[in-house]
N, C-alpha and C positions, 0 to 999 in steps of 0.2 A: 515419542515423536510429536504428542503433540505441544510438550512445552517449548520446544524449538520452532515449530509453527507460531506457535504463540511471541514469542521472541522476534520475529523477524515478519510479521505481519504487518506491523506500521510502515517497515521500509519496502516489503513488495507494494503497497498501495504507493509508495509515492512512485517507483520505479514504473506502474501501469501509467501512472499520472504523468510522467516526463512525457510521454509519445504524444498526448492529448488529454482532453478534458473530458470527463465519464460521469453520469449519470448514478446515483447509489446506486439502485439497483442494476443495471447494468456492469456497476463495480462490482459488486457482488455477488453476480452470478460469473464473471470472470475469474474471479479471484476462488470460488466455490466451484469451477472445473479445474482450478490447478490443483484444488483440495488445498491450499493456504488457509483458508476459512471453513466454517462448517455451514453457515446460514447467515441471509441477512442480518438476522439478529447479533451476529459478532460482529457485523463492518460498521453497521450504523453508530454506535457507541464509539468506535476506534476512529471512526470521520468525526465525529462532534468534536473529540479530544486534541484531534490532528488540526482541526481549526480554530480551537481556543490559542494554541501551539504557535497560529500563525504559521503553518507549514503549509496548508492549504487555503484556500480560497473559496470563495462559493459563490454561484450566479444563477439565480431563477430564471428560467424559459419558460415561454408557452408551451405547448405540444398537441399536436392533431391529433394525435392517441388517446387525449385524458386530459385530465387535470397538470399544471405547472410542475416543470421539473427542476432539484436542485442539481447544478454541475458541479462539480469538484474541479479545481485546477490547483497545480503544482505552485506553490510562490516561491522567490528564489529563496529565500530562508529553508525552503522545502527540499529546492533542489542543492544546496550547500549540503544540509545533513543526507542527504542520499549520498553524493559526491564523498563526505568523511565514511559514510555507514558502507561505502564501495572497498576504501582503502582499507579497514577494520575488518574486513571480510573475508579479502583476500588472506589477508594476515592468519587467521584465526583458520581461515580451510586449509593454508599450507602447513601450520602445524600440526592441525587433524588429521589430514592425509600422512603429514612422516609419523605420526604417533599410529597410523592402522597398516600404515606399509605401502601405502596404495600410489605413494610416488614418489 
């Protein structure tokens, strides 16, 4: 299970990132109660990558809480390969599903 997590963890971040712009750790604790991740320590590395990628974006804010926060937002390049990794998905769950019987 968990190389399949591992496999589709870049595309559930972009998918939390479609609705809005999220905060790492705030990403990270999101994404670590769907159990996609296990700890910040796996998001932070996969958001660096994701914005070399040009898939996401990033914007410093202040914060009343602390110290400046980086944001994360979706760029359309981001949203394109979610849009492909949607169509591929489908694909690939319907022949899983007739290969287990389950529809």
């Amino acid at each position: 299970m968990d190389q399949l997590r591992r496999g589709v963890a870049e595309y559930c971040v972009l998918a939390v990132l479609k609705g809005d712009e999220h905060y790492g750790f705030d990403l990270a604790r999101k994404l670590a109660e769907l159990r996609i991740v296990a700890s910040e320590g796996t998001i932070y590395p996969l958001l660096a990558r994701l914005r070399r990628e040009g898939l996401v974006s990033t914007q410093w804010r202040e914060s009343a809480l602390g110290p400046p926060r980086r944001y994360y937002i979706l760029t359309t390049a981001g949203d394109q390969v979610l849009q492909q990794f949607r169509e591929r998905w489908r694909i690939f769950r319907e022949i899983v599903d007739s290969l287990l019987g389950t529809k």
